[in-house]
C-alpha positions as CSV (number, residue, x, y, z in Angstrom):
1,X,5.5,3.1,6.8
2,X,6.3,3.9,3.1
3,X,3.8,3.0,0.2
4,X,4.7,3.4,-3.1
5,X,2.7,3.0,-6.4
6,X,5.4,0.8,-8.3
7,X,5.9,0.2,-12.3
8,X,8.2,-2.6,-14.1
9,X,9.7,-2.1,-16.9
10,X,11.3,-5.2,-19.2
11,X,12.9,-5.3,-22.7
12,X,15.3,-2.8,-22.3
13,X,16.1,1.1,-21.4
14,X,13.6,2.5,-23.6
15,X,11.0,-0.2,-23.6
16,X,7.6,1.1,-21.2
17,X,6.7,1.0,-17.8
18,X,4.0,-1.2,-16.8
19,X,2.0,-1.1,-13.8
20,X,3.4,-3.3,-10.4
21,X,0.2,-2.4,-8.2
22,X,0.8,-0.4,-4.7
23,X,3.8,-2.1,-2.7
24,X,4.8,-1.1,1.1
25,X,8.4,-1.4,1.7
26,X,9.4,-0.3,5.6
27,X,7.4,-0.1,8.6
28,X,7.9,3.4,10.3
29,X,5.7,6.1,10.2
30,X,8.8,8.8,10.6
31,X,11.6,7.1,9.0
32,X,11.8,7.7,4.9
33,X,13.6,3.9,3.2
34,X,16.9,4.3,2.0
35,X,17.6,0.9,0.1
36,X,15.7,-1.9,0.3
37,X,18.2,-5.5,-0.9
38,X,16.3,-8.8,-0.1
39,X,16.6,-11.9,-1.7
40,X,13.8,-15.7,-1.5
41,X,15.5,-18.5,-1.6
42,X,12.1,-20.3,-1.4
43,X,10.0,-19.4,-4.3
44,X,8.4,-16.2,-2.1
45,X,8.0,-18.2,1.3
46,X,10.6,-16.1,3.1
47,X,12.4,-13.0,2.2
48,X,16.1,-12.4,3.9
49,X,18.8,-9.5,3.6
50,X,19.0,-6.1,4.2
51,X,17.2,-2.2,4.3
52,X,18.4,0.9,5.0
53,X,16.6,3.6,7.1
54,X,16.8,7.3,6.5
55,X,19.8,9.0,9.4
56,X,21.0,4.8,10.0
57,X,22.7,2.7,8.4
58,X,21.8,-1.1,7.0
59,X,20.1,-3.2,9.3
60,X,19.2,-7.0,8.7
61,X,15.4,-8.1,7.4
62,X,13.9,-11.3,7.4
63,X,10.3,-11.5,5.8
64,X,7.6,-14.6,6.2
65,X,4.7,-14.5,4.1
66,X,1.8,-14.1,5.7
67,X,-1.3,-14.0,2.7
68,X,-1.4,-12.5,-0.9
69,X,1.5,-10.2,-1.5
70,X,1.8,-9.9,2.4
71,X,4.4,-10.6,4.7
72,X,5.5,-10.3,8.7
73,X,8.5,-8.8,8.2
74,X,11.1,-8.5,11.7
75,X,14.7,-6.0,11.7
76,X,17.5,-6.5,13.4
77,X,20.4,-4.5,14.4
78,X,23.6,-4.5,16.5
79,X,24.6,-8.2,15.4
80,X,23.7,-11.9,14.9
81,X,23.1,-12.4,18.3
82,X,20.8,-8.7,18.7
83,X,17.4,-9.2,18.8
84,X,14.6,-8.9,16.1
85,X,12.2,-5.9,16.2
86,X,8.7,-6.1,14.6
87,X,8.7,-4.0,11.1
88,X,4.8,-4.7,10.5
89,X,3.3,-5.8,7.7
90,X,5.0,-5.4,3.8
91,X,3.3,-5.7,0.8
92,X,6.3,-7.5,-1.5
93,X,5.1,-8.0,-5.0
94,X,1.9,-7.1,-7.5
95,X,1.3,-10.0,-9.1
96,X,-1.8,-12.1,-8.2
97,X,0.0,-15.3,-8.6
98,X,3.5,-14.7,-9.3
99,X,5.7,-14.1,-6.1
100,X,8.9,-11.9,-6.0
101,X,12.1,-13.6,-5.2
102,X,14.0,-10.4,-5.4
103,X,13.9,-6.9,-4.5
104,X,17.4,-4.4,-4.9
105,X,16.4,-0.7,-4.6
106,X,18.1,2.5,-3.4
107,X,15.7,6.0,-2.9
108,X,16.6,9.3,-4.5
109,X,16.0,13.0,-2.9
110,X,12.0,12.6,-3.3
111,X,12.1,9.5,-1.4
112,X,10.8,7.5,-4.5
113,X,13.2,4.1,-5.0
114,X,14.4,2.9,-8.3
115,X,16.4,-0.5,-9.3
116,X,15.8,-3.7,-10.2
117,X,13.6,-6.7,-9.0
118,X,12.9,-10.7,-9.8
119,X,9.3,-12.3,-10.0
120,X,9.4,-16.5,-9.9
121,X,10.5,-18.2,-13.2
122,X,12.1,-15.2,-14.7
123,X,14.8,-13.0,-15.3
124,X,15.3,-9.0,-13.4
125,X,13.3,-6.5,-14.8
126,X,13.1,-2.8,-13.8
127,X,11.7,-1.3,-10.8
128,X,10.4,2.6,-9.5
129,X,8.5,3.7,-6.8
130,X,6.6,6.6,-6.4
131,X,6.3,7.7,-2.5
132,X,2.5,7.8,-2.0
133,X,0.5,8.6,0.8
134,X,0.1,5.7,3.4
135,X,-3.2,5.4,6.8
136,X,-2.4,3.8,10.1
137,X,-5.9,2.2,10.0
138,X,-8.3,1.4,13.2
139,X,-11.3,-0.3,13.5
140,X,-14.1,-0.1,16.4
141,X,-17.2,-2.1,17.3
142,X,-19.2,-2.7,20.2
143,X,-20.5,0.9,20.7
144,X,-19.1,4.3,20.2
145,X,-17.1,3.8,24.1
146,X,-15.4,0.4,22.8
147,X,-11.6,0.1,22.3
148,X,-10.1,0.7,18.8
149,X,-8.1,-2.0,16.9
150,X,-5.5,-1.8,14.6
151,X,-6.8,-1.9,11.1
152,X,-3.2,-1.9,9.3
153,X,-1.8,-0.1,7.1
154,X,-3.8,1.2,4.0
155,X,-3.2,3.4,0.7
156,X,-6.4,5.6,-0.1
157,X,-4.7,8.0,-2.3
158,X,-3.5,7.5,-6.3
159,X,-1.6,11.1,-5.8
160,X,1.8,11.5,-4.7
161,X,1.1,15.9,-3.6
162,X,-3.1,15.7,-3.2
163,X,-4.5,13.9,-0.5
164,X,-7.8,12.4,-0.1
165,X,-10.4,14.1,2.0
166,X,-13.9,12.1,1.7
167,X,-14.6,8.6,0.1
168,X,-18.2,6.7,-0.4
169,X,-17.7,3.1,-2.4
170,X,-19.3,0.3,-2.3
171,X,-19.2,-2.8,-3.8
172,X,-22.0,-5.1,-4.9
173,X,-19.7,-8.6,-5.2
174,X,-18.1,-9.4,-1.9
175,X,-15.3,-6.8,-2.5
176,X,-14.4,-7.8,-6.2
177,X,-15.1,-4.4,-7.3
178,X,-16.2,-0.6,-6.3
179,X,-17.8,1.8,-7.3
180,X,-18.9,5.3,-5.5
181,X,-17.5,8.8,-5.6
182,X,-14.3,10.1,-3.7
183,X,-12.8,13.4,-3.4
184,X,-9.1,15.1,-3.5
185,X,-8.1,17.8,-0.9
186,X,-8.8,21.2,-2.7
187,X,-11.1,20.0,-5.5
188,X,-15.2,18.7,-5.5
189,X,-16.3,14.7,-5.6
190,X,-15.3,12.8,-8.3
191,X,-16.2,9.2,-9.6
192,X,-14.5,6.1,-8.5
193,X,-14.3,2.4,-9.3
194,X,-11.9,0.1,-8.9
195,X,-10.7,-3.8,-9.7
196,X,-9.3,-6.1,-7.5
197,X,-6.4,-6.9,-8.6
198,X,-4.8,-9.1,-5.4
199,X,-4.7,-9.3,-2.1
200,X,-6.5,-6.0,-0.9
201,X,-5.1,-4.0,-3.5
202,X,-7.7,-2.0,-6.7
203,X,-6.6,-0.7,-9.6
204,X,-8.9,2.8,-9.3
205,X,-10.0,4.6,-12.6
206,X,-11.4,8.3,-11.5
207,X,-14.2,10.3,-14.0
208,X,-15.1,14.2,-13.7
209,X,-16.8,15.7,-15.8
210,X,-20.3,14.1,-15.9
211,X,-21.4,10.3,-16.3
212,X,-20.4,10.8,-20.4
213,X,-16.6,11.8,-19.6
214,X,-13.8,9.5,-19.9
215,X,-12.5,7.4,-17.0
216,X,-8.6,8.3,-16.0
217,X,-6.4,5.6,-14.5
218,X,-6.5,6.7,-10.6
219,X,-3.3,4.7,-9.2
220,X,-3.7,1.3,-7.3
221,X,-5.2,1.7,-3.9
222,X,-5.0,-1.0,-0.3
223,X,-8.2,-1.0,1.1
224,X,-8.8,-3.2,3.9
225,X,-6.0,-5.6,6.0
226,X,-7.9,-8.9,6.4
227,X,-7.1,-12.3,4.5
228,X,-9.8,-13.6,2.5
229,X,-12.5,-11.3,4.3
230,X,-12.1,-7.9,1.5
231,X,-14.0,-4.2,2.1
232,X,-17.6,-4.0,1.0
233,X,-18.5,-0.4,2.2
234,X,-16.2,2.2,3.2
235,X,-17.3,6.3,4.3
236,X,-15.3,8.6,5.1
237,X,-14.6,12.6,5.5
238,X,-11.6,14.9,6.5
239,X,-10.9,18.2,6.9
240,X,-7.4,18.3,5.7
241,X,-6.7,14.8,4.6
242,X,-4.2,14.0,7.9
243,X,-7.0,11.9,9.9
244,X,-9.8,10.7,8.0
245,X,-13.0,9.5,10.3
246,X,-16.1,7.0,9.1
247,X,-17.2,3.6,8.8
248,X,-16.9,0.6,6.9
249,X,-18.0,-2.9,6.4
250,X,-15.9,-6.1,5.8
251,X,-18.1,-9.2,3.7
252,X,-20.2,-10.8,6.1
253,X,-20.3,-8.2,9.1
254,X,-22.2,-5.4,10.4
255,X,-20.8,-1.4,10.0
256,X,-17.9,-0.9,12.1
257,X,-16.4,2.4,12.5
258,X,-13.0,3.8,10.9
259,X,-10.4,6.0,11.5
260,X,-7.1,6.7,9.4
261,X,-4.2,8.9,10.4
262,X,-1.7,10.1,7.6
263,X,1.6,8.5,8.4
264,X,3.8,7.7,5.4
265,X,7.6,8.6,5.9
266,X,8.5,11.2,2.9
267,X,5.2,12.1,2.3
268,X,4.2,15.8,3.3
269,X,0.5,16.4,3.7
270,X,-0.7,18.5,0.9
């Protein structure tokens, strides 16, 4: 799949960018997005048109939302009559209650998408999206010789070239906020807390330094998969930042364990 920590921009060329949250746009793990062009004719219900996937060319998408800035999104190729193909799960949109009725991007040579895009009741504004790095998710319970469950499809770093190798949050208020320590491939822990801001996706602030230093904007994160149900506890290590292994706790439930392999198309592991 490809993640990407997205900004808007409105009032012209040389106005500023303004945060858009962490969006997922495609659902293969070895396939980089060339264009994304999908239109709602229904206020954010539904999403139809078409993407474009790195070596192919354009293949029809039909999206249905599913919860939040979520949706079930199917492909189709080879005609009208072809069948559709399961895409997983996209995150369209990063507004908590403003939907996107349209989405027009193409990707450059990094793999990061630029163009325009339409929230309900107004007019385009600009869009770009930085590749970031993207987990295939799995949960387990039962015992440590219990079957493993998808978990979907989660974004646990605010760094497109540094990925993250050990995380300990918690949160105190049914997953509203965290706060905890986390730690970058090739550095030592650092502070973390972040804000819900919809869905399953935090705006993350990160502090080094000691408790007195300043707090630096850390990305937007997507931690956890459920609807209504978000993360209270999540602990994790890695040694290279590829697979991460740990456990975690969704409101209302008992530990469960984790495991995350690296797998967003364009992203290298650092």
């Amino acid at each position: 799949m490809s993640v990407y920590q997205v900004q808007n921009q409105w009032g012209g060329t040389s106005a500023p960018w303004h945060t858009g949250n962490t969006w997922i746009l495609g659902g293969r793990a070895d396939q980089a997005v060339v264009a994304v062009n999908i239109n709602s004719k229904d206020h954010g219900d539904t999403f139809t048109g078409d993407m474009t996937y790195e070596g192919e060319g354009p293949i029809s998408v039909k999206a249905s939302h599913a919860f939040a800035n979520v949706y079930d999104v199917e492909v189709q190729w080879g005609g009208s009559t072809a069948p559709w193909h399961n895409d997983g799960q996209w995150i369209i949109g990063g507004r908590d209650s403003q939907r996107a009725v349209n989405v027009n991007v193409k990707a450059d040579g990094d793999n990061n998408l630029s163009g325009e895009m339409t929230y309900l009741g107004e007019g385009p504004i600009g869009f770009k999206g930085a590749i970031t790095p993207g987990y295939t998710v799995e949960n387990q319970w039962g015992g440590t010789s219990a079957p493993w469950h998808p978990g979907g499809t989660w974004a646990l770093s605010g760094r497109s070239n540094q990925d993250v190798i050990a995380m300990d949050i918690n949160s105190s208020d049914n997953g509203k906020s965290f706060t905890g320590t986390m730690q970058y491939k090739g550095e030592g822990p650092i502070g973390f807390r972040g804000i819900l801001a919809e869905g399953n996706n935090y705006e993350v602030s990160n502090q080094w330094g000691g408790s007195t230093a300043p707090w630096h904007r850390g990305g937007n994160m997507i931690i956890g998969c459920r609807n209504n149900q978000n993360v209270i506890k999540l602990s994790f290590t890695s040694k290279s930042g590829e697979m991460l292994s740990g456990e975690m706790t969704y409101s209302g439930e008992g530990p469960i364990g984790f495991k995350a392999q690296l797998a967003t198309a364009g992203v290298a592991a650092s």
